[in-house]
Each structure stands twice: as structure tokens, then as C-alpha cells.
N, C-alpha and C positions, 0 to 999 in steps of 0.2 A: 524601718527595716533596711538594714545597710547592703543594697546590692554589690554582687560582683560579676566578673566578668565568667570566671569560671568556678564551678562545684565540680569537686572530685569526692565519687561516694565509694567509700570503702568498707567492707561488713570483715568485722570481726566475729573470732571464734578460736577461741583455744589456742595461737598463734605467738606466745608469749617470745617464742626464741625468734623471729621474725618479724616482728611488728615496728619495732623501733627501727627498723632500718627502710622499712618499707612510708614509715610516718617521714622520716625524715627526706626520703626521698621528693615526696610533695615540697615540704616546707622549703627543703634548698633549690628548688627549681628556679631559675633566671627568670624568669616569670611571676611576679609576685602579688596579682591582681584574684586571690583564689580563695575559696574556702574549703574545706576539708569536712568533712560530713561523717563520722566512724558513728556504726550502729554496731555496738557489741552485742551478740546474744546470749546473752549470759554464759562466755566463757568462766570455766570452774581452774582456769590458769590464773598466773598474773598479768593477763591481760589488763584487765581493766585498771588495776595501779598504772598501768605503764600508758595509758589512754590518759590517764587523768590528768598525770605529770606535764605531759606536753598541752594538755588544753589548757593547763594553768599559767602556761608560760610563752605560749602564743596563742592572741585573740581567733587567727584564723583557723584553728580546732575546732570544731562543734560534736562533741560527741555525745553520743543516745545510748543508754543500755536497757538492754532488755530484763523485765526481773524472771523471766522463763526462756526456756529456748523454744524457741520458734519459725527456726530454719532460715533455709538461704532465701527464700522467693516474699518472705515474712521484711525480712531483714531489706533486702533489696528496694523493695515498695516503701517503706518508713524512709529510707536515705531520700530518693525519690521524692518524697514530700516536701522533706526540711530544705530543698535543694532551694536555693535563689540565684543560681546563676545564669547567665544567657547559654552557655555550653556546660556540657557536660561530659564528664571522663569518669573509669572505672580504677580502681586499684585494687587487689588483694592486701591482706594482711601479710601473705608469705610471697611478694611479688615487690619490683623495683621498679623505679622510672631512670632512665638520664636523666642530667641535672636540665637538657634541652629540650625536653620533650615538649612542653606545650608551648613555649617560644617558638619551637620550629612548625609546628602544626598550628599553631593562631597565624604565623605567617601564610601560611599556605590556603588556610580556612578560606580567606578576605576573596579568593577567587574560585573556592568550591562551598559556598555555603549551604546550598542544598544536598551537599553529600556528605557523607557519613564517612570520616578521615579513621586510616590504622596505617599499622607500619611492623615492617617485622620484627621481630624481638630476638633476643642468644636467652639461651638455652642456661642455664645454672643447676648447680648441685646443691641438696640438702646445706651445705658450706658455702656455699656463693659464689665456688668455685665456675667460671665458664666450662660448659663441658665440648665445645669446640662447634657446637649444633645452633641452629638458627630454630626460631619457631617453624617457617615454612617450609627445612629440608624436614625436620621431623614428621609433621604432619603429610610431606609429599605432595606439597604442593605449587613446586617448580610448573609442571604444566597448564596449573589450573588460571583460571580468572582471574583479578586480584583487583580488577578496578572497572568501573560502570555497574551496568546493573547485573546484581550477581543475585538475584532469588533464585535460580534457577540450578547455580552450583551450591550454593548453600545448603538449601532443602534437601538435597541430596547428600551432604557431608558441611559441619559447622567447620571450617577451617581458619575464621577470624580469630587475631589474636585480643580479646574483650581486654585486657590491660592497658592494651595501646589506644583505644577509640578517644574518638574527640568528635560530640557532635549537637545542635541545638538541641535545647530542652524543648522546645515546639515540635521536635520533631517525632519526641516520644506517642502524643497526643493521643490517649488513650491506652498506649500498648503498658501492660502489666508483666512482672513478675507473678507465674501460675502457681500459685498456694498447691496444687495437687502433685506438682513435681518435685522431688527432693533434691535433683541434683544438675539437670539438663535445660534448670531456666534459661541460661544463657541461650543453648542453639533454640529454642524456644523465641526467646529474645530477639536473634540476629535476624532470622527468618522474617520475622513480623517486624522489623525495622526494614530488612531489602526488600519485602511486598512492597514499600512506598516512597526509599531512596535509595541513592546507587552511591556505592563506596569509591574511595578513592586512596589506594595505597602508596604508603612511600618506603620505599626499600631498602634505610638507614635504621636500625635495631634502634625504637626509641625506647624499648620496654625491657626489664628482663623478666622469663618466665622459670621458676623455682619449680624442680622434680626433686620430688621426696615421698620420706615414705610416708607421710600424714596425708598429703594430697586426697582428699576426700574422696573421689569415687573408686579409688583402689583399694578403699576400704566396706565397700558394701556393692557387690554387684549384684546382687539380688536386686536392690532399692536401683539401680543404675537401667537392670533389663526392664523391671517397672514403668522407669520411666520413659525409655525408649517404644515401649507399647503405645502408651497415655499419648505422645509426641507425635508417635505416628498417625494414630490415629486421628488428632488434632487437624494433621497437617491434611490428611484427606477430605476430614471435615471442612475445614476452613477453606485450603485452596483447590480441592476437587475440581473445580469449573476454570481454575487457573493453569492446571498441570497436563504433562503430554501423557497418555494411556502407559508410557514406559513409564516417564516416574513415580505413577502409580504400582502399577508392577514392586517395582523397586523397594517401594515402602510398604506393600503386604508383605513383600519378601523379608524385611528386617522385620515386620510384626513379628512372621513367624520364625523366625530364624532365635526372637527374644523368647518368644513362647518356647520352645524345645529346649532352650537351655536352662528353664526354669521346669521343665519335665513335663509340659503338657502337650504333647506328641501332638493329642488328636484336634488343640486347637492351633497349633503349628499348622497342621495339615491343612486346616481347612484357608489359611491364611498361604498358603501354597499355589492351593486353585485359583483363589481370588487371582492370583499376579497370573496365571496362567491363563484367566480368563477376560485379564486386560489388555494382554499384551503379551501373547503367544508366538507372534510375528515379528517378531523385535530379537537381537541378536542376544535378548537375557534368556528367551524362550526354553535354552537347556535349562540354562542355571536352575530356571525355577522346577521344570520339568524332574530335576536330577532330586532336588530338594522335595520335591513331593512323593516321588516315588521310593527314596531312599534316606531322606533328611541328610542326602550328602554323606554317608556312611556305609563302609561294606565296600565290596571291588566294585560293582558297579555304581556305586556312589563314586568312588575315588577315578574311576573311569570317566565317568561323565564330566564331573568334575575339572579333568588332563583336556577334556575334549573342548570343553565350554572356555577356557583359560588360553589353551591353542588357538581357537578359532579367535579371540578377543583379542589377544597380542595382533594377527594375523587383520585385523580391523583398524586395530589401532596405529599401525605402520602405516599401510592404505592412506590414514587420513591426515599424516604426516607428511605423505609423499608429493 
């Protein structure tokens, strides 16, 4: 079995007008020590022609299809397997690389190898057009963290660009793509990778990230509030004994905040108290308060609301100053 240095696992899906540039983006990388890993799930486009074409005419292709679809976390876990390289990188189907991406990150690796490498990406249109936007201004994440140990911003908000990563395959050691989620593996993913390493960002766009209107979770937010429930929940479970009584808070708060927007008020509600009953003394204590008594709706909703958002700016200055 012919090792390499690096596997980049990329899941296909219906992808057909994007694929080819995204395949090729791998193949012409300065870097040429890779294998390429496409698990199709049985895309009903010409995907899978256009997969095949290139595996026939470069050995470092490896591509899987699936004869059913079987989702993103299905998909994920199978590339995972076929991987043989010592590092490991992500790609989408509708997503690019620079042609430097892993050249300049293997460079960098050799002095962080226990961290988990990303970098920011520019922003593209359905057309590939630049739309003038960076991963990190969109996301808003000029203030946040971006390097050491970040479980603690993460779990709070997934702001990693998954395109750009570079990091050992040892380091996965045991963490899974969750079969129960349809769409939110990834912050799923980033989470239980920063439980155990600390990232380390480089602030040159090595990735581009593709908006359009296929972009899968802007097509099913029902499945999306789902999964943000399951997630939460996970995260209580899992890191409960790890997290401060706020970000507790925090995340019944998004339980229920998921719950009401799928119409089930009274177990929104109860996901309400909960954050009110962790963490009443904490400067979310309106928020949650406003949320429970009003689900954030109506003048006194929109009231409490002006008040909780005043006082927050008025904190977050404070800790600037």
C-alpha cells in the first residue's frame, strides 16, 4: 500500500458545475506528494462521469461511490477510512484551494505539529467570481481567537474555515462524523478536535469558500434547527463538566431558541429556564429572562431585548478599554 504524505478527503454530491475545478485545484497544487480521496454519494448529476475521468488520468484520484445516498457524516467517515496519509485536509466539491495551499502549510506544520493548521479564505460567487469578502469578515470574526486553544470559542460559534485545515491523521483518534446529524458535522467535528488540540491560523486566504444558492443548509432549515438541538444537546452531554455555567446558559438558550422556531413554544420554554437556572447572574440573564417570558416577541420582548443589547455593547467597550 503506497503511502503518502498527504490525503485530501473530499465528498461529493450533486456538484457537477463545480467539481472539475475544485478536483483540479488539489491535482495542480506545488505540492505533489497527495492523494485525493472523492466519496460520491450517489450524486443523480454528472458527477460521477466527471470523477471518473480524472481518476483515469491521474493515479493520485481514488474515488468511492456510493450506490445509495447516505449523507454527509456517511460519506465523511468512508473517506476517513481509505485515507493513508500522515495529514489530513478537507475539500468540498464546490470549494477551491490556491495552487500553495499545502506547500505553505507543510512548511509551517514542521513547527506546529501538534496543532491543528487553517487559514482564511475570500469569499466567491456561484461564478467564482471574488465577492470582495474574506471567510473571517463574514463570519465576524476580526475580534475572536484564531490561534491556541479555541474549545471554548468554538463551542460557542464554529467559525473555522473546514476547507483550509491541515492536520494529522493521529490526531483524529477516534472522533467520528455523527450518522444522527445531516448537516452540522463539521462544528460537531471542530469542537471534539479543539477538546484535544489547539489551532493555529495563518491570515493569507489559502482556500476559497463558494456561496450559492445549492449550498445545502440554505436549503433545509428545518433539518439544520434539528440538528442544532442533537448538537446541543451533545455538547452538554459530552462537555458539561468542561464548560462555565454561562456557556451553558448559552446553549439551552440556542436549544430553545431552535425549538420555537420549529413551533414547539412549550419546549422552547422549558429550555429557557434551564439557561435561567444556570446562569441567571451572568450578563445573558436578560436575554434569557426576555426569551422566556416573551420568546423575545411583542414590545416587551423588543424592549428587553434594546435593554439586554445596550447593556452588552456597554460590557463589551469596558473590556476593550
Amino acid at each position: 500500500m503506497k503511502m503518502v504524505l498527504v490525503s485530501v478527503l473530499m465528498g461529493s454530491y450533486n456538484h457537477e458545475k463545480y467539481i472539475s475545478e475544485a478536483i483540479e485545484s488539489v491535482l495542480n497544487q506545488t505540492f505533489r506528494d497527495l492523494e485525493l480521496i472523492i466519496v460520491d454519494d450517489c450524486s443523480t448529476d454528472n458527477s460521477r462521469s466527471i470523477i471518473e475521468k480524472y481518476q483515469a488520468k491521474d493515479e493520485r484520484v481514488r474515488a468511492f461511490f456510493h450506490e445509495k445516498n447516505m449523507g454527509i457524516a456517511q460519506t465523511a467517515n468512508d473517506g476517513f477510512k481509505e485515507s493513508r496519509g500522515k495529514f489530513i485536509s478537507f475539500l468540498a466539491s464546490d470549494d477551491v484551494w490556491v495552487p500553495c495551499k499545502l506547500e505553505k502549510q507543510l512548511a509551517l506544520i514542521k513547527n506546529h505539529e501538534d496543532q491543528v493548521l487553517w487559514s482564511e479564505g475570500e469569499i466567491i460567487d456561484g461564478n467564482g467570481v471574488p465577492t470582495g469578502m474574506t471567510f473571517t469578515q463574514m463570519h465576524l470574526v476580526s475580534k475572536k481567537k484564531k490561534t491556541g486553544n479555541l474549545f471554548k470559542e468554538i463551542i460557542d460559534d464554529n467559525y473555522i474555515l473546514g476547507q483550509s485545515l491541515l492536520f494529522k491523521k493521529g490526531h483524529v483518534n477516534g472522533i467520528t462524523f455523527d450518522l444522527n446529524l445531516k448537516y452540522l458535522n463539521d462544528y460537531r467535528f471542530m469542537v471534539d478536535l479543539a477538546s484535544k488540540h489547539e489551532f493555529f491560523f495563518i491570515s493569507e486566504p489559502l482556500a476559497k469558500y463558494r456561496v450559492h444558492n445549492g449550498n445545502s443548509i440554505s436549503k433545509d432549515q428545518t433539518a439544520w434547527l434539528k440538528d442544532l438541538i442533537l448538537l446541543g444537546n451533545y455538547f452538554l452531554e459530552r462537555y458539561g463538566d468542561d464548560i462555565s455555567s454561562n456557556m451553558k446558559g448559552i446553549l439551552y438558550l440556542k436549544i430553545g431558541k431552535a425549538y420555537s422556531s420549529l413551533g414547539q413554544k412549550d419546549l422552547a420554554k422549558q429550555f429557557y429556564l434551564k439557561a435561567i437556572s444556570v446562569d441567571f447572574l451572568s450578563k445573558e440573564g436578560i436575554l434569557y429572562l426576555t426569551y422566556a417570558l416573551t420568546d423575545a416577541k411583542g414590545l416587551l420582548g423588543n424592549f428587553l431585548l434594546s435593554l439586554y443589547f445596550k447593556l452588552n455593547s456597554i460590557f463589551d467597550l469596558r473590556s476593550y478599554n
